[in-house]
N, C-alpha and C positions, 0 to 999 in steps of 0.2 A: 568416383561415381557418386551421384545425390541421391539418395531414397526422402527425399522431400516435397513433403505436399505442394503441389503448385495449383495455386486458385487465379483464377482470374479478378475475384474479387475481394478483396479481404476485409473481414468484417471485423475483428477485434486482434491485434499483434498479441504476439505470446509474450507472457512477462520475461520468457528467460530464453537463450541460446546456447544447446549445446553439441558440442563437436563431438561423436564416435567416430574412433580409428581403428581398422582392423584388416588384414588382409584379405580375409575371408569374408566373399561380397553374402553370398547365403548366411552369416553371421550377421552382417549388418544390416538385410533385410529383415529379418526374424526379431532381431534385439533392441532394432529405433524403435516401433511402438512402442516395446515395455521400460526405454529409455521418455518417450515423450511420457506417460502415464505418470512417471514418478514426481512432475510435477507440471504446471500449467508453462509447457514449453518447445520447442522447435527442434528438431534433432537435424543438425545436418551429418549425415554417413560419410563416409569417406574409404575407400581401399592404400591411401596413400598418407604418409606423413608430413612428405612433401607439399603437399597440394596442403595439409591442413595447416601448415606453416605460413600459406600463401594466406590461404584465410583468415590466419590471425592476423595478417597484415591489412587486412580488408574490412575487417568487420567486428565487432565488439562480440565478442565470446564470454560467458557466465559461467561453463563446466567442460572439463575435457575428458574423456572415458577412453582409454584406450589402450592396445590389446601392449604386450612388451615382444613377443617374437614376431617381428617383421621382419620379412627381406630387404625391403629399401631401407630402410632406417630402422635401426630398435629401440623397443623403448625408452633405453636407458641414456640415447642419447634424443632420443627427442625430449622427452623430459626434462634432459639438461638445458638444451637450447629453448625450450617453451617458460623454466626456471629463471634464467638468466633473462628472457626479453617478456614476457609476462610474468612475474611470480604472484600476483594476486589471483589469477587464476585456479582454484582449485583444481587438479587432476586424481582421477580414480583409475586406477591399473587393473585391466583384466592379464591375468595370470592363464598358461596353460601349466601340465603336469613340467615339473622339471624346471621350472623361471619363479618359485614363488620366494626363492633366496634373495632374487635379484628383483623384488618387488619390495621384501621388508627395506634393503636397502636403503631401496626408495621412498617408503615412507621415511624413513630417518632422516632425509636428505629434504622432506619437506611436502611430497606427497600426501593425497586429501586420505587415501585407503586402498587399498585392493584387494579383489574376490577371485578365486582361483575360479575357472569354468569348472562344469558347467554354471552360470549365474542361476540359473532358472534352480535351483535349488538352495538357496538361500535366497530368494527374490523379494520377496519380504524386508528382509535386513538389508541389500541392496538399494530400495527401494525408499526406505528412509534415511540411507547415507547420503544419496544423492538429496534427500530434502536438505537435509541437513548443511552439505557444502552448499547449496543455492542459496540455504541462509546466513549462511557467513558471509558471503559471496556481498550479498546485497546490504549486510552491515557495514564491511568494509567498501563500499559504493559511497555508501551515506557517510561515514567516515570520512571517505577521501574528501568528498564535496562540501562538509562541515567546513574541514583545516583550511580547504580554497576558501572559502567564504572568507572565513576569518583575515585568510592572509589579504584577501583582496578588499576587507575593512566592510563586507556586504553581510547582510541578514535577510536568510529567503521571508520571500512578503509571505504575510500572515493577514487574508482579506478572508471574513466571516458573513458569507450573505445570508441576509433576513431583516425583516421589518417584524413579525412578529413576536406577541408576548413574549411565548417561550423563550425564541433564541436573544431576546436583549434580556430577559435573564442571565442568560447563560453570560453572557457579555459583562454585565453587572459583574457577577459571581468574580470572573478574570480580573475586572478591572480590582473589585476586591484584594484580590487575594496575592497580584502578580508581584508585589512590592513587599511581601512578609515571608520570611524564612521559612513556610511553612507546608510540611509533605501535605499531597492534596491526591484522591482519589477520584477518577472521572468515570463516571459510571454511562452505560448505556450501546444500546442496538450496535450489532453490526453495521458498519457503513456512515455512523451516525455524525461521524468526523471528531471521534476523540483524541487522536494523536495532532490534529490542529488545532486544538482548544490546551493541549500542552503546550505544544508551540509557542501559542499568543503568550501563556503566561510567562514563558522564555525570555519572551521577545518585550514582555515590557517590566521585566523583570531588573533588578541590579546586576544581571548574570548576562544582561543580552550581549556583551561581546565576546560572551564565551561560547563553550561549545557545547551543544543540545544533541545527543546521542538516543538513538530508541531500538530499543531491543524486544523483540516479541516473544514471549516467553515461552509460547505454544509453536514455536518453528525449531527447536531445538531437543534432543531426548536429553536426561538427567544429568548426566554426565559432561556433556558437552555444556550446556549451560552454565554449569558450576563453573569450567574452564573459563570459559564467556567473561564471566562476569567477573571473575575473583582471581583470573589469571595462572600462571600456572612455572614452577620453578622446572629447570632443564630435569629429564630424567625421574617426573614425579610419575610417568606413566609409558605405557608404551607409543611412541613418537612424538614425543616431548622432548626434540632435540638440543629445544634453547630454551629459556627464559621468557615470556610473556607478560606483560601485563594485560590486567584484564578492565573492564569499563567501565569497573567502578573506579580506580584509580586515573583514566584517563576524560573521567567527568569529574574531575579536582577543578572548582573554581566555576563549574560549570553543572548541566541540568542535564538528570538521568531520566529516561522515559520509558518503565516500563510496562508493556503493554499486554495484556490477556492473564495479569498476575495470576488468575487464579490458575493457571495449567502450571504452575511449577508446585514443583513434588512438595509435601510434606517435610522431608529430609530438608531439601532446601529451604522449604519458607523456616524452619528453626537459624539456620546460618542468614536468610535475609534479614531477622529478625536484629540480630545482632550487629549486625552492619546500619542499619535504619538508626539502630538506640545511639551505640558510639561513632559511627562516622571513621571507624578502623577495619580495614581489609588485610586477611590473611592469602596469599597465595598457593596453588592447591600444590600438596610436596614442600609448603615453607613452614617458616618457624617467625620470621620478624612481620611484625604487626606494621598496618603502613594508614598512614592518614590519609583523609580524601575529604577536600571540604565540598560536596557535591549537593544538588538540592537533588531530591526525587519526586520523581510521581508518577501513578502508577495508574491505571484504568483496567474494565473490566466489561463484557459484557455477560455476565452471570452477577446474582444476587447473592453479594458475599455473606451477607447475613443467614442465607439458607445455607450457603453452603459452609458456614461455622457451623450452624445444626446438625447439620448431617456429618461434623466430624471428618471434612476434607480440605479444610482451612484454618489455621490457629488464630484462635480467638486473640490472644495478642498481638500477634504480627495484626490482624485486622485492625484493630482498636489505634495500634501506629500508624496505619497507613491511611484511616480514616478521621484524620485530624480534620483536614476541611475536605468538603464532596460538592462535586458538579455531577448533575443530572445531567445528560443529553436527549431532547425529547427525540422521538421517532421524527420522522418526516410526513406521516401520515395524522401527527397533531400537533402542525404548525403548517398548514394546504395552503396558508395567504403568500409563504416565501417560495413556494414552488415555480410562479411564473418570473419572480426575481434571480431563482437557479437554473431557470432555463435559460430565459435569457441572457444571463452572465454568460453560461458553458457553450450555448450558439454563437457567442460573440467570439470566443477563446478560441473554439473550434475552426470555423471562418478564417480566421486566420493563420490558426497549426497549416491548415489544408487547403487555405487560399481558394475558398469556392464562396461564389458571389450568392448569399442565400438572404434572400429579405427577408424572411421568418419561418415564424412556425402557424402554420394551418389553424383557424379556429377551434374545426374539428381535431385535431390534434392535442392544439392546448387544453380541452375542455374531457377530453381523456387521460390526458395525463395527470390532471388536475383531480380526476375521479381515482385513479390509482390509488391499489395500498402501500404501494413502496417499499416491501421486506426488504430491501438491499440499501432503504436508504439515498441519501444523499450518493454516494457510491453504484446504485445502480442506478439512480439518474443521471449518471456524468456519464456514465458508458452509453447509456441509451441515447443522450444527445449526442456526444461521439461518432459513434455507430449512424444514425442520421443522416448526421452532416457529410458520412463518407457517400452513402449509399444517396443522399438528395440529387437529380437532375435537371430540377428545376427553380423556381423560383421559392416555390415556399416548401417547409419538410412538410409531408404530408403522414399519415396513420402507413400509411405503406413502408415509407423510409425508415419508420422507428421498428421493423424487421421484428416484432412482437414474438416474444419465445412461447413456447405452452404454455399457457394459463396465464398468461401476460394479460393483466387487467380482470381478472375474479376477485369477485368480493369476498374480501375475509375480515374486515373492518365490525367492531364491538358497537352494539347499540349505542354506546355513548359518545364512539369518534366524531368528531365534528367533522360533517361536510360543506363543504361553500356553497353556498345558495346562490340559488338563479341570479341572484339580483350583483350580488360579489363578481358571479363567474362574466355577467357581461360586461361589468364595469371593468375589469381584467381586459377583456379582448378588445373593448373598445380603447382605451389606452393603450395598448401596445399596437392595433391599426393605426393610430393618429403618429404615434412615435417612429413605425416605419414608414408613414406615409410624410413625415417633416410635418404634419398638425395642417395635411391638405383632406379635406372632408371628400371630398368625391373619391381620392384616391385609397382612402378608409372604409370609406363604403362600398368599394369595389374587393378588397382585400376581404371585407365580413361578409362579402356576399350576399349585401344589401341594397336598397338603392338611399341615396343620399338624403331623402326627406326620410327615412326613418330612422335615419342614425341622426340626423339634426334631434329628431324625437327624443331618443334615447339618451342623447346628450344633455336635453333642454330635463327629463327625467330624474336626471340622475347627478345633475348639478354639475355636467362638463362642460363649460361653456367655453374656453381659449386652451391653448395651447400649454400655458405656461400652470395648468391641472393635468394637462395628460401623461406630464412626464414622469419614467418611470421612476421609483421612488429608490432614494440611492442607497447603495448598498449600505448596512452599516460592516464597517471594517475597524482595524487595529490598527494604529492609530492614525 
């Protein structure tokens, strides 16, 4: 049985899928929300092991929860069979009184965790176990998709859209820096596209046929991390049944990307420390010191300088890690690349979703254009996204961008730079001419004009042929 949301329309897919299994349907009603809550995710229920066996076979699964005393199947042996034909799978074991013997087992055996019922009293720690396996989950995603790459001789594209100052800074910067041995810190906004600004340097890097690893340092609690990173000898802890290596050892040769540095502990940043200076990884529970010839680099969106001050960042470990620094501006000062990101992600999207959309509405661009952007680059790719699912017509209109609360208030600093009338129409009038194939009537029609005044406007503003209106090409790597 499903206890799963069913929409008629879906407006944003969940980043993650997870299977709850339990006999007990009033268990599985009550415990999928506080399953979905614990991270941005899909819970499908189930009464059957059987049946969730089937949906492994059907459907890509990120976490599996579920109970060990069933009648059809028990844990112990669905665990095996989900082991043996998923093991990348993370699993969490709910325990009743009397089965939590035959759940440590199971962790030994390779198990994510298990919490004995009631959960709703530890919900909490439950609660970040599951963050927790969904971020391993997605490391070893990235992982797997790396090693493919490599074997199949490919490097995911690294394209950087913008015309403006700021970001052919930023581009400079990479181009600088991508060819020297040297740790580099990327500062900036949520969304802002720092883990792709590591990338590029990867990628034009002496390291590009290797392998580019990124680990977010704020999706893991203390302990787990350390393991993460530094790997971990059989029996160094409780369910540490084997030997690990951890990613600093399997970014030998290749680029570590660590990202939100500043959320790991104090404890740790002294042990990062030491790994940064010598380039030598210890194992957690070992004794022999192991090389890694890895480049790093790291990102942040907090101001590590404040936060040396205020005595929650080691000033050393900072001083390493700020060898060389890339700024990323916000997106709300750099507004000239914003019709260059629309229109890229309407183009991408168009085809994800195979819907015949000619553009985007004047009145649309000229709103989104006024936008402040807190999300970034990041929450413009969703909003066109989103759009393009919801558009039924020819152009996305202010309605199809489905606007959340307070979607477009002004919270911009006296000094943000806004695009001027004169910018914003020379914007729309180029991207009409460019949907229209550089036919003036059919531009005129699209601006919601009539054609002598867009001749006007053209003759204004110095557009005269076609071979002006076109859109200005991305700059990208390489």
């Amino acid at each position: 049985m499903f206890y799963k949301s069913l929409r008629k329309e879906i407006i944003v897919a969940p980043k993650f899928v997870s299977l709850l299994i339990d006999d007990n349907e009033v268990f599985l009603k009550q415990f999928s929300p506080v399953v979905a809550a614990s991270g941005d995710m899909e819970v499908i229920a189930l009464n059957s092991p059987l049946q969730a066996l089937g949906v492994l076979e059907r459907c890509p699964i990120d976490l599996i929860i579920s109970d060990i005393q069933m009648p059809e199947m028990d844990g112990v042996e669905f665990f095996s069979r989900v082991q043996g034909l998923y093991p990348e799978i993370p699993v969490i074991l709910i325990t009743a009184f009397g089965s939590t013997a035959q759940a440590v087992n199971l962790v030994k055996q390779g198990a994510f965790h298990y919490f004995e019922k009631p959960v709703v009293d530890r919900l909490e720690l439950f609660q970040a176990t599951v963050r927790e396996a969904l971020a391993k989950r997605r490391m070893l995603n990235e992982l797997s998709l790396l090693q493919k790459e490599k074997f199949l001789g490919a490097q995911p594209a690294t394209t950087i859209i913008g015309k403006s100052k700021e970001i052919r800074a930023v581009l400079d910067s990479v181009h600088e820096i991508a060819e020297l041995p040297v740790t580099v810190l990327i500062s900036g906004e949520t969304g802002t596209g720092k883990e792709l600004i590591a990338q590029a340097i990867h990628n034009l890097s002496s390291k590009d046929e290797s392998s580019f690893l990124a680990v977010n340092c704020g999706a893991f609690a203390e302990g787990v991390l350390e393991s993460e990173l530094f790997g971990h000898e059989k029996g160094a802890f409780t369910g540490a049944i084997a030997r690990k290596p951890g990613i600093f050892e399997l970014a030998d040769r290749g680029t570590l990307f660590l990202d939100e540095i500043a959320e790991a502990s104090y404890t740790l940043q002294t042990k990062l420390l030491r790994v940064v200076e010598t380039k030598i990884v210890t194992r957690v529970g070992g004794t022999n010191p192991i090389r890694s010839d890895f480049r790093i680099i790291t990102a942040t969106n907090r101001n590590l300088g404040e936060e040396v001050a205020a005595g929650r960042f080691r000033q050393d470990l900072f001083y390493r890690l700020n060898i060389y620094s890339i700024n990323i501006p916000p997106l709300r000062q750099r507004r000239e690349d914003i019709p260059l990101l629309m229109e890229y992600y309407l183009h991408k999207f168009k085809k994800k979703y195979n819907r015949s959309i000619a553009g985007i509405s004047a009145e649309a661009v000229l709103f989104l254009m006024d936008y402040d952007w807190p999300g970034n680059v990041r929450e413009l790719v969703n909003i066109i996204e989103r759009a393009v699912i919801t558009c039924k017509v020819s152009h996305v209109s202010l309605r199809d961008i489905a606007l959340a609360d307070g979607f477009g208030q002004k919270s911009l600093g006296a000094e943000t730079p806004y695009l001027s009338l004169e910018d914003g129409e020379k914007t729309l009038i180029r991207m009409a001419l460019r949907h229209s194939g550089g036919s003036k009537t059919i531009a005129a029609d699209l601006l919601g004009i009539n054609r002598k005044t867009l001749a006007q406007k053209m003759k204004e503003y110095k557009i005269e042929d076609t071979s002006e209106v076109e859109f200005p090409p991305d700059s990208h790597l390489p």
